[in-house]
C-alpha positions in Angstrom: -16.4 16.7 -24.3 -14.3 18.1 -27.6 -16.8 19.6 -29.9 -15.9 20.8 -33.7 -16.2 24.2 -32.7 -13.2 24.4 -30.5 -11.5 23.7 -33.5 -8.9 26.7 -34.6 -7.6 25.3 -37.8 -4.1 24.3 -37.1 -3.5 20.8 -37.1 -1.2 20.0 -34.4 -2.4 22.4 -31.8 -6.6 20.4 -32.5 -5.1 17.6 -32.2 -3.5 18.7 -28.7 -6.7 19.7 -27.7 -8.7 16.8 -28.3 -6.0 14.5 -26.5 -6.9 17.5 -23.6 -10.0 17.0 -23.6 -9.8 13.3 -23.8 -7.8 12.9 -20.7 -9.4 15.1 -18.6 -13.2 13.5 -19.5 -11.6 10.4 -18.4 -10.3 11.6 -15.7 -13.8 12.8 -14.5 -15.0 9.4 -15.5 -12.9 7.6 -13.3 -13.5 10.0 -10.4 -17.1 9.6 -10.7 -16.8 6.2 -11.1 -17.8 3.0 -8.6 -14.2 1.7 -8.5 -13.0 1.4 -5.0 -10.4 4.3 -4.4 -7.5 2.8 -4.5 -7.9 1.7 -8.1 -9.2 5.2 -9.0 -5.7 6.5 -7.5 -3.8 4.6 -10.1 -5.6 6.2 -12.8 -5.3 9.5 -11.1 -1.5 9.8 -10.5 -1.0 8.7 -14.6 -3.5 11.6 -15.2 -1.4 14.0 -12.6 1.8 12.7 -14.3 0.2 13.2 -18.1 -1.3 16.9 -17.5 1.8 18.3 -15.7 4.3 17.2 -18.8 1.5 17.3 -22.0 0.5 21.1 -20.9 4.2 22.0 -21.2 4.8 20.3 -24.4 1.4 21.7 -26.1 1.9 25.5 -24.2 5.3 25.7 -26.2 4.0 24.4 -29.3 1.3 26.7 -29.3 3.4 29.4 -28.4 5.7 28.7 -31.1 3.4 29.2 -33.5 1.8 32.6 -32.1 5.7 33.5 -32.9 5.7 31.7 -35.8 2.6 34.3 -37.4 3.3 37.1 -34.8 0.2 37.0 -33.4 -0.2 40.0 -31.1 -1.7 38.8 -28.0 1.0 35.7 -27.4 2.5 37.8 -24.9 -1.0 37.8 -22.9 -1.5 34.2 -23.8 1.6 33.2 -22.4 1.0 34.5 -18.9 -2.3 32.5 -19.2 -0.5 29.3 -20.1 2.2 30.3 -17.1 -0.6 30.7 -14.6 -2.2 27.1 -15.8 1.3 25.6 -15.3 1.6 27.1 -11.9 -1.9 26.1 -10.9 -1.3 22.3 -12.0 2.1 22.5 -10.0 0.1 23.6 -7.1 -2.5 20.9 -7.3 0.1 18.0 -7.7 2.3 19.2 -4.4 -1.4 19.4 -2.6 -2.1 15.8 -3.7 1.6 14.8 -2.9 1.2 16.5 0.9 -2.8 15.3 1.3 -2.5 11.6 -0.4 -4.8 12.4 -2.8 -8.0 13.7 -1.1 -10.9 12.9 -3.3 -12.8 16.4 -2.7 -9.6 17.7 -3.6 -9.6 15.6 -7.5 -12.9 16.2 -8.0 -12.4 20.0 -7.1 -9.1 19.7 -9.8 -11.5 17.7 -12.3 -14.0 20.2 -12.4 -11.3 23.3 -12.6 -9.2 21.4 -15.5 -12.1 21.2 -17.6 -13.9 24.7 -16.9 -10.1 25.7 -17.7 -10.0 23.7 -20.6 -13.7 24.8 -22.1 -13.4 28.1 -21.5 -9.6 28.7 -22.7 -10.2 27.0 -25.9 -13.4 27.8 -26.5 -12.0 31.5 -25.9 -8.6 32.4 -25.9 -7.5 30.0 -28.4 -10.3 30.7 -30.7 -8.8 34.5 -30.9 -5.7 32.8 -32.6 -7.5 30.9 -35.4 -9.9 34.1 -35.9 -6.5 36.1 -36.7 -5.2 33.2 -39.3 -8.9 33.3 -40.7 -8.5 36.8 -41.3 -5.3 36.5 -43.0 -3.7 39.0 -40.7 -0.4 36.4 -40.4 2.9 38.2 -40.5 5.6 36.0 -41.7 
């Protein structure tokens, strides 16, 4: 699902987003895949377990660096990354108290990568438009 284009032309924070992307097309994978459910569950709660820490780590490396050029929208950005935290908490205490309703994942799978798309296709893309213009304040 990564395309070239999301690219924003700083290393570390592509990379982040392509291991994104990565997980959550296997994720998908693996939800729309034959494997009885039980095996699928395996795969799900390492995914679960993966997106709740890796968003935390790559959120505050990303925002380091808005602070890092003082880019003037990291204060909007972070309430976007704080509302993507809260909604990933909220999925994995649903999943905890449902045992992992497959509606439910395939309702997540679809939202994580829709949030995914659009935020770095979008959002992100604002940040290396404001390096590309050399408007970094060091």
């Amino acid at each position: 699902m990564w395309k070239e284009k999301y690219r924003i032309g700083v290393e570390l924070i592509d990379e982040q987003h392509k291991e994104l992307f990565r997980r959550v097309t296997e994720f998908i994978k693996t939800l729309q895949s034959q494997e009885p459910w039980e095996k699928k569950l395996v795969h799900v709660q390492e995914t679960l377990e993966f997106m709740k820490d890796y968003v935390v780590i790559h959120f505050a490396d990303e925002e380091t660096y808005q602070a890092e050029i003082a880019y003037p929208e990291r204060e909007k950005h972070q309430v976007i990354h704080e509302q993507f935290k809260a909604e990933i908490e909220k999925y994995v205490a649903k999943f905890n108290q449902d045992r992992y309703n497959e509606e439910t994942l395939k309702e997540l799978g679809g939202r994580l990568l829709a949030w995914l798309v659009y935020h770095v296709a979008g959002d992100d893309q604002k940040i290396g438009r404001y390096v590309a213009q050399g408007k970094v304040v060091k």
